[in-house]
N, C-alpha and C positions, 0 to 999 in steps of 0.2 A: 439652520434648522436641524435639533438634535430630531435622530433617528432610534429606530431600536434594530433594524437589517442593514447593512450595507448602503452607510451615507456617500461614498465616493460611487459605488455603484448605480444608485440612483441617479446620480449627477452625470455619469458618463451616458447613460442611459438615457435620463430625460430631455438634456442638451441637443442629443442627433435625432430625436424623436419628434419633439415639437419642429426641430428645422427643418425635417421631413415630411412631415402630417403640410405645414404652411406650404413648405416651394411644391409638393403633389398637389396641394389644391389649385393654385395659385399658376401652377403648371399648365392645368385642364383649362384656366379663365384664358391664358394665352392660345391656347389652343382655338378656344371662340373667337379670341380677339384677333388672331393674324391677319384678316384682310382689312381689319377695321383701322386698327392705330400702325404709325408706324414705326417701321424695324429699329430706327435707332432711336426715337424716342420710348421706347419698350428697353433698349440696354441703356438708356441714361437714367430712365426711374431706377433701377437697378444698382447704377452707381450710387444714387443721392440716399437710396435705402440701407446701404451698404456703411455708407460712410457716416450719417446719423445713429446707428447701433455701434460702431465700434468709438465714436466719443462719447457716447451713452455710459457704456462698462465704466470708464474711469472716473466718471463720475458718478456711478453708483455709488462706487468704493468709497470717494472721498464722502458722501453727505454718510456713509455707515461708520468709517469712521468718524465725521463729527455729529454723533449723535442724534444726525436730524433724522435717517432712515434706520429701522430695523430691522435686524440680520433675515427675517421673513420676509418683512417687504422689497430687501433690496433682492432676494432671492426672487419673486413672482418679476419685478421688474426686470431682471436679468433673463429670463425665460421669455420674457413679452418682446424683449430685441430681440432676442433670437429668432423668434418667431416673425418680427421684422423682418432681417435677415433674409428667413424664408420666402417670405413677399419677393422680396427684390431678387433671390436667387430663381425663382418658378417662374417671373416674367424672362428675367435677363437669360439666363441659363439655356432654356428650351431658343428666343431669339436666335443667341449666337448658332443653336445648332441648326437653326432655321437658314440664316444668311449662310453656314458654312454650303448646306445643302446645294443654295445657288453655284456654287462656285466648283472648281473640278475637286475629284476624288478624295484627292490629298487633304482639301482643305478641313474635312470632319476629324480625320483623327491626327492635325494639326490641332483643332482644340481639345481634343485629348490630351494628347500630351501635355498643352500646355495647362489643363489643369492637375495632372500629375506634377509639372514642374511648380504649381506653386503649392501642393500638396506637402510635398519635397521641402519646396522655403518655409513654409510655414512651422516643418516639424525642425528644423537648421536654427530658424529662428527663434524658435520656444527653446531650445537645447541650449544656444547663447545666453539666449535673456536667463533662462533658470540659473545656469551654471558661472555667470561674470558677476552676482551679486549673493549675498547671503540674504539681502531681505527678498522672501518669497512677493512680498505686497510691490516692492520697485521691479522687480524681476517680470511681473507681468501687467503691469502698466507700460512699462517700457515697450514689452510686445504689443500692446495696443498701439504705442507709438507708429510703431514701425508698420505695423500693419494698414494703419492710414496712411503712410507716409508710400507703402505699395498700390493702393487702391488709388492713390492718384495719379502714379505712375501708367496705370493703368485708364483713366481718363483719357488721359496724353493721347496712351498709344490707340485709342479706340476714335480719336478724332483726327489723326493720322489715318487710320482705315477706312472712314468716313469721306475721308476726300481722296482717297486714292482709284484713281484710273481705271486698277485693274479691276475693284472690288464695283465702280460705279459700273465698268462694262459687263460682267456678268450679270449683275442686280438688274440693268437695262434690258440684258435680252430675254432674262424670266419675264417682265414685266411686259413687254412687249409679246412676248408667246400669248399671254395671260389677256392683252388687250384685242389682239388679234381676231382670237374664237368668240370675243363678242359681238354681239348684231341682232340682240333682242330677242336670240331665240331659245327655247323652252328645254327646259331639260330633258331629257333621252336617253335610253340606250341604243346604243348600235352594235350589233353584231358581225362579226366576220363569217360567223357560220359555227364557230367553237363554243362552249356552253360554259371555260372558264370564267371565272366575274373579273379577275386579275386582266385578261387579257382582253374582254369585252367592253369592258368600261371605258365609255366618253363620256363624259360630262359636258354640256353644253350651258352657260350661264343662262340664267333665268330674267328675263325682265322686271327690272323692280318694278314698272310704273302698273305693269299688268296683274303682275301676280300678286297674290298674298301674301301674309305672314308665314302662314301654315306651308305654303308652296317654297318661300324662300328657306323656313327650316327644315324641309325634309331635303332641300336640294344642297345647305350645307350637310348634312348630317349623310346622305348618298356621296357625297365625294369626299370626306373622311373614310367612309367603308370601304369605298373606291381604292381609296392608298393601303390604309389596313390590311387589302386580300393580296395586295401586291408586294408586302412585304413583311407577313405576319409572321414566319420564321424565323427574322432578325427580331420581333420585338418580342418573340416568345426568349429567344437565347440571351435579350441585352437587358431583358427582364428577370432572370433566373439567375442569372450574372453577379447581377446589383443585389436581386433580393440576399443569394448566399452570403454575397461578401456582409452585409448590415446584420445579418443572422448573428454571422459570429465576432463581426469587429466593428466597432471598438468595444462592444459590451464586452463579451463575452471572453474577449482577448486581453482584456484591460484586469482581469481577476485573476490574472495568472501569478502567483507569488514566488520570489525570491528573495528571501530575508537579506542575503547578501550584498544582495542592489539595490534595495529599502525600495525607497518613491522613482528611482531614475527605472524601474523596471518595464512601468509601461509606456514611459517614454522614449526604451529604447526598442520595444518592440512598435510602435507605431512608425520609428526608422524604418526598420524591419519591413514592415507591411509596405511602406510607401516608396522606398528605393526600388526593389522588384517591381512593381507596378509601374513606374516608370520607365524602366529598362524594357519590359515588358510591350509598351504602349511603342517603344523605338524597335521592336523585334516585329511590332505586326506588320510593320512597312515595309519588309521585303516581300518580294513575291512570289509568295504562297496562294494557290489558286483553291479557295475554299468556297462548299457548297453551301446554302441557305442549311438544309440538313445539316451537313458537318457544324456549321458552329453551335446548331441549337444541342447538336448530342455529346462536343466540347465542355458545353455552358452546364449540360444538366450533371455530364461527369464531377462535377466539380462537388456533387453532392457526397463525395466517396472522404471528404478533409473533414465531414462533421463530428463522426465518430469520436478522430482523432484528438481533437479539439476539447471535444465536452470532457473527454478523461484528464485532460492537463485541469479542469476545476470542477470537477463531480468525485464524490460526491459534494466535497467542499474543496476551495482554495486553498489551504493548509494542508489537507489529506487527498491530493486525488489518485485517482485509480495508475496515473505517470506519475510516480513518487521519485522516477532517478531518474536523473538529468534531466532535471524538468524545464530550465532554461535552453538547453541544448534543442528540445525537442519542438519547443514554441517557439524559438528559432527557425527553425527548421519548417514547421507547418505554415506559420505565419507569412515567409518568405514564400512558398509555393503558393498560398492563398492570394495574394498579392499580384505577384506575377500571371497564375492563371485569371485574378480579376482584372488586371489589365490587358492584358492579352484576348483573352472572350467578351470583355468589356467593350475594347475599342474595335474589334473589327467590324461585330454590325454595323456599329456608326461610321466606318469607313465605306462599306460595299451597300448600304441604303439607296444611294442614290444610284448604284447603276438600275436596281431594281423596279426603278420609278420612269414612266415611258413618257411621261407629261414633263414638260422641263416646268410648265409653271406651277404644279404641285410639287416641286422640291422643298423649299422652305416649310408650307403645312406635313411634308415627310419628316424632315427633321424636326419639328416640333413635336409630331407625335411619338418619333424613336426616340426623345427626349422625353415623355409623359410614359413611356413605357418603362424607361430607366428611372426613373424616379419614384414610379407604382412599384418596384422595386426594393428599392432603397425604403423606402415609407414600410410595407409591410415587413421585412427583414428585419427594421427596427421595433417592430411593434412585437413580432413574434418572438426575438432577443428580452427584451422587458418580460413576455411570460415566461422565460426559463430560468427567470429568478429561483424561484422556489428548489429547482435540480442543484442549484450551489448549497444548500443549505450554508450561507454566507454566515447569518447572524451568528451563527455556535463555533465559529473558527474565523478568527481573525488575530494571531500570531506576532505579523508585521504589522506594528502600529504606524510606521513609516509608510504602508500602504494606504491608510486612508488619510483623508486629504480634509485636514483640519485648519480653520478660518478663526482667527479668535476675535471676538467684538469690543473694542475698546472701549464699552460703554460697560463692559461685565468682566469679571474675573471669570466666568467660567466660559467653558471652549463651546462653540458653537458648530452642526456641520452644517454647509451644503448639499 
């Protein structure tokens, strides 16, 4: 799709946006849905979504190049996986942080990390694929390959988990907490005597056969609020967190030019970004005893790198206000952006669960600190997209090796993304 602003720009920009706008929605549907379906059939749709979009891409590619689709419609298809994708990542995603909930401490920002770690593979593996072939078009089929070839890896090991002991006995005694407090009786508050709602709140299940619709959804919708006041600190910090880092990466961070480094430029600061953040996510595990305050005034610190940032490509990418050493410097920012988004990132979703007094509202805890992190990420990326206009992008474009040109073998002339 030729453009007349900033066609790679778009493209970095519309790709995390729709992913975002779907697994937020899609986030909030799990949220209703956690008592209803279950835990692991919620991460298996997830896998089968996941793995239907990435043999999707490769065969976009081929039916564009053999003339049967055009470079626009394999573009809207390419955006409609993604937005798959999202589907499967809004169910699966929030899940896992649900089950981790169940389980002690460690286990939340165990999948932290391990999504850092394959944040990590992923950028390892697009850096091989690009750099072991010169055709650009085998270079990232090939990464598709490989990238199904880890999604199944990951099947494996998620039905290894499935039947493991340790993960059935924790899963058991939520469930058991959860079946315990039922016996028909009506929902309530009880008080200790304190006017807190965080510390006041029981929630007593509802009898379906007695009560209504209307009574059954204010009594889900009372015990989401319920968790909410008990841990609204972490989702204000693991909110502000996410939104900063989508604010400024990968849009904003991906404009940064170096003629010298042509095309590898932002894909070596996406290294950048994602090595610190996982070192980061392995720094939070020691034991530092932070307050629900401390991490939210951590998280909102972080607003002090935007400045910084907008000058490496304001007013434009060729000309910004950091004209010397400007890879030095994006270096340098990006790396700190990284690390403090892993670092502020993962510890609410670590210290969640001690804040939750109900063991069998852990799992709806982790799925909501999961919809908060996401509500995040979704707006960061929307409000990245309107700061287009601050690059004046279209009138400076220098490095032609920075934008990311597709040519159609049905035309002599180039086409963009």
């Amino acid at each position: 799709m030729r453009t007349t602003s900033s066609p790679g720009f778009q493209v970095s920009v519309a790709i995390p946006m729709t992913y975002l706008v779907s697994t937020w929605i899609f986030t909030g549907v799990n949220v209703s849905l956690v008592t209803a379906v279950p835990l692991h059939a919620r991460i298996g749709l997830g896998y089968v979504l996941f793995l239907l979009s990435l043999i999707a891409i490769p065969f976009i590619d081929l039916m564009v190049h053999s003339c049967v689709l055009s470079i626009h419609a394999a573009y809207y298809l390419t955006i409609f996986s993604i937005a798959v994708v999202g589907v499967g990542s809004g169910v699966q995603q929030s899940s896992y942080y649900g089950l981790a909930g169940m389980l002690p401490p460690r286990y939340p920002q165990a999948v932290m990390v391990g999504e850092s770690v394959a944040t990590s593979i992923v950028s390892i593996t697009r850096v091989i694929t690009k750099s072991s072939t010169t055709s650009e078009r085998f270079g990232a089929i090939a990464f598709f390959v490989v990238s199904v070839f880890f999604i199944l890896v990951c099947v494996g090991c998620q039905q290894i988990i499935r039947s493991s002991s340790f993960v059935k006995s924790h899963t058991l005694q939520c469930r058991q907490s959860s079946e315990h407090d039922k016996g028909g009786g009506e929902m309530e508050r009880v008080s200790d005597g304190e006017e807190e709602a965080g510390d006041q709140l029981k929630l007593l299940p509802v009898d379906t056969k007695q009560s209504s619709v209307k009574a059954k959804i204010k009594a889900g919708l009372l015990l989401r609020w319920g968790v909410v006041v008990e841990i609204w600190q972490l989702l204000v910090a693991v909110f502000v967190s996410f939104f900063l880092t989508l604010l400024l990466f990968p849009g904003l961070v991906s404009l940064v030019q170096y003629c010298p480094t042509g095309d590898w430029t932002p894909i070596l600061l996406v290294a950048v970004f994602n090595v610190p953040e996982l070192i980061a996510k392995w720094v939070a595990l020691l034991p530092l005893r932070w307050s629900s305050t401390g991490l939210m005034t951590g998280a909102l610190l972080r607003f002090l790198l935007v400045p910084p940032i907008l000058l490496l490509v304001s007013p434009s990418p060729s000309q910004p206000v950091i004209s010397s050493g400007t890879l030095v410097w994006a270096i340098l920012l990006v790396a700190l952006l990284g690390f403090s988004s892993g670092y502020f990132g993962s510890l609410p979703m670590i210290v969640f669960s001690r804040q939750v007094k109900n063991a069998q509202h852990l799992e709806l805890a982790g799925t909501i600190m999961t919809y908060s992190l996401l509500t995040g990420l979704m707006l960061g990326s929307v409000l990245a997209y309107s700061l287009t206009p601050l690059t004046s992008i279209a009138s400076h474009s220098p490095c032609s090796s920075n934008v990311t040109e597709l040519f159609n073998s049905c035309s002599p002339n180039a086409t963009y993304l």
